[in-house]
C-alpha positions in Angstrom: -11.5 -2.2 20.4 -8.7 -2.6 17.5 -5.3 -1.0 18.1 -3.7 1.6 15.5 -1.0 0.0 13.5 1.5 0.4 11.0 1.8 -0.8 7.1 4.2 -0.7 4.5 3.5 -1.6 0.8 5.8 -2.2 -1.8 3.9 -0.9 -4.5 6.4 -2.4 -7.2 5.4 -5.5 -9.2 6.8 -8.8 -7.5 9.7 -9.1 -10.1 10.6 -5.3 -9.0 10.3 -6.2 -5.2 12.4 -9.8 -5.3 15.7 -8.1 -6.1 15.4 -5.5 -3.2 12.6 -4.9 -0.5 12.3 -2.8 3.2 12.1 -5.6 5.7 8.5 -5.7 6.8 7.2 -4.8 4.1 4.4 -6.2 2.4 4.8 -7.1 -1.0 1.7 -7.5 -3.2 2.3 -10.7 -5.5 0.8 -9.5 -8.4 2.8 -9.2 -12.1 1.2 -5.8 -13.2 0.1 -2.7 -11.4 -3.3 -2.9 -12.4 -3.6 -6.3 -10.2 -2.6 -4.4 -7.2 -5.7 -2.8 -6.4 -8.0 -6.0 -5.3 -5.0 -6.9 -3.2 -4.7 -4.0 -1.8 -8.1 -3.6 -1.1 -8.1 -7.0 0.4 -5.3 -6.0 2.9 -6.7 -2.4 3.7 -10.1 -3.6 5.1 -8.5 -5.2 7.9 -6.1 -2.1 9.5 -7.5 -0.8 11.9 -9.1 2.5 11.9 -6.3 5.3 12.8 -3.4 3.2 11.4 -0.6 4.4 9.4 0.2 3.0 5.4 2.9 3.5 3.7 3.7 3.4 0.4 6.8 2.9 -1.7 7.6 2.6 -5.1 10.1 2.9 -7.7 9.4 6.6 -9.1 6.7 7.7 -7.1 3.4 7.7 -9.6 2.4 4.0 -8.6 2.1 5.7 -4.8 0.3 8.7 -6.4 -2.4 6.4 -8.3 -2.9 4.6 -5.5 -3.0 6.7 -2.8 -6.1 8.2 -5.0 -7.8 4.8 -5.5 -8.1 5.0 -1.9 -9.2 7.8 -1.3 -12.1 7.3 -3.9 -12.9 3.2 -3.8 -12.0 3.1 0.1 -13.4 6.5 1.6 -13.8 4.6 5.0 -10.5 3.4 5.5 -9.6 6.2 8.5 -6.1 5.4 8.2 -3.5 8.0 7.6 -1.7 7.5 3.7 1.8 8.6 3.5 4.2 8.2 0.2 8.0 7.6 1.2 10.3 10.2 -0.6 13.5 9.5 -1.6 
């Protein structure tokens, strides 16, 4: 039996997310945007089912994309999405 957990992603390329990060955080190392998604994929398949991701980014539409790539490439995922808000 696997155990709910909690995830934050930096959604921000790693130039963005080396001068300032949340602590905990995990921080795709990717140069572009576009290279997140198979690392985030990747990641996602092993949280448990219930768990809790997080997302943060610089303006808000890198969450948005995201959180909609999920819900279409990763219907399965049963964890719970949540963008932070400023």
């Amino acid at each position: 039996s696997s155990t709910a957990t909690a995830l934050l992603i930096d959604m921000r390329n790693s130039y963005e997310s080396s001068i300032g990060f949340f602590g905990g955080a995990t921080r795709p190392p990717v140069d572009t945007f576009r290279d997140t998604f198979a690392y985030l994929e990747q990641q996602l398949r092993t949280v448990p089912s219930g768990s809790d991701v997080y997302m943060y980014c610089t303006g808000g539409i890198r969450c948005e994309i995201a959180s909609a790539w999920l819900a279409q490439k990763m219907p399965d995922l049963r964890a719970n999405i949540y963008k932070l808000d400023k």
